[in-house]
C-alpha positions in Angstrom: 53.9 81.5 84.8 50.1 82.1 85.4 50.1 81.1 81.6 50.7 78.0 82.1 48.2 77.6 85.5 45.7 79.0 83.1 46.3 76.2 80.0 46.5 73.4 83.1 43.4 74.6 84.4 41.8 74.8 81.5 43.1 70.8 80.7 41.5 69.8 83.5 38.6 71.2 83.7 37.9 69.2 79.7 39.2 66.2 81.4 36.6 66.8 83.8 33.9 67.1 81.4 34.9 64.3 79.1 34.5 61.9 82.4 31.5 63.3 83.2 30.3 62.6 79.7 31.5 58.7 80.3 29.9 58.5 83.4 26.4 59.9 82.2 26.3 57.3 79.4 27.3 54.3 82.0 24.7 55.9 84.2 22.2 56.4 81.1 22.8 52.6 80.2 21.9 51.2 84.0 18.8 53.6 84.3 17.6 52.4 80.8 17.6 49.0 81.4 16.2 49.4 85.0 13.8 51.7 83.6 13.1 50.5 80.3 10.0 52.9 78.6 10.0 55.2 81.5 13.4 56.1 80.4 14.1 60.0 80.4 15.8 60.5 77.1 15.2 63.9 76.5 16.4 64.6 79.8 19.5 62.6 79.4 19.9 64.3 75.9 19.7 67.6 76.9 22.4 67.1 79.7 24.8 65.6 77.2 24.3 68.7 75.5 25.0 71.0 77.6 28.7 69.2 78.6 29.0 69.6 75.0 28.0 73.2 75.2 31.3 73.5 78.2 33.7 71.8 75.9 32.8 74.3 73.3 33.5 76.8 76.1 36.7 75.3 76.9 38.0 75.4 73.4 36.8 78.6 72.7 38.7 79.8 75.6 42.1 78.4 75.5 42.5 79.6 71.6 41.3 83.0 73.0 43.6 82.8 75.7 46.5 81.6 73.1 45.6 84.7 70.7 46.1 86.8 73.4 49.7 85.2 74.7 51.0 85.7 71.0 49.5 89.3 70.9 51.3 89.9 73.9 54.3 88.9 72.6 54.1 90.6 70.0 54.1 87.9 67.6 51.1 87.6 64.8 49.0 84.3 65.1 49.1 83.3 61.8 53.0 83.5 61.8 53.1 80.4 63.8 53.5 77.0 62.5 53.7 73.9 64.6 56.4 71.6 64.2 55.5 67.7 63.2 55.9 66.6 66.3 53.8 68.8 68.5 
C-alpha cells in the first residue's frame, strides 16, 4: 500500500511541475510584451531549468523506487516485459 501512495505522490508532484512550466511560459509571454527589452531572459531561462532539473528528479526517483519494489520481490528488473497495452 505505501507503494502505491509513493508512485501517486510522485505523479503529482510531475503534474505539478509540468503546470508550473505552463504557467511560467504564459507568464514569460505577458512580461515580454509588457516589458519588451527589459525582458529577463536569462532569469526566465534559468528557472525553466531548474523545473527541468525536478522532473529529472522525479524520473530518476520513481524508476529507483520501481528497482527497489521488484528487488523486493524478488523478481530481476530486466525479467519484466510490459504488455502492449500498458
Amino acid at each position: 500500500m505505501m507503494e502505491k501512495e509513493i508512485r501517486r505522490t510522485l505523479q503529482r508532484l510531475r503534474r505539478t511541475v509540468e503546470k508550473a512550466e505552463r504557467e511560467l511560459s504564459a507568464l514569460e509571454g505577458t512580461i515580454r510584451t509588457a516589458e519588451a527589452g527589459d525582458f529577463p531572459a536569462d532569469d526566465y531561462s534559468e528557472a525553466r531549468a531548474h523545473m527541468r532539473d525536478v522532473v529529472q528528479f522525479v524520473d530518476e526517483e520513481t524508476a529507483r523506487l520501481r528497482m527497489k519494489i521488484l528487488e523486493t520481490g524478488g523478481i530481476e528488473p530486466g525479467r519484466i516485459r510490459r504488455s502492449s497495452g500498458a
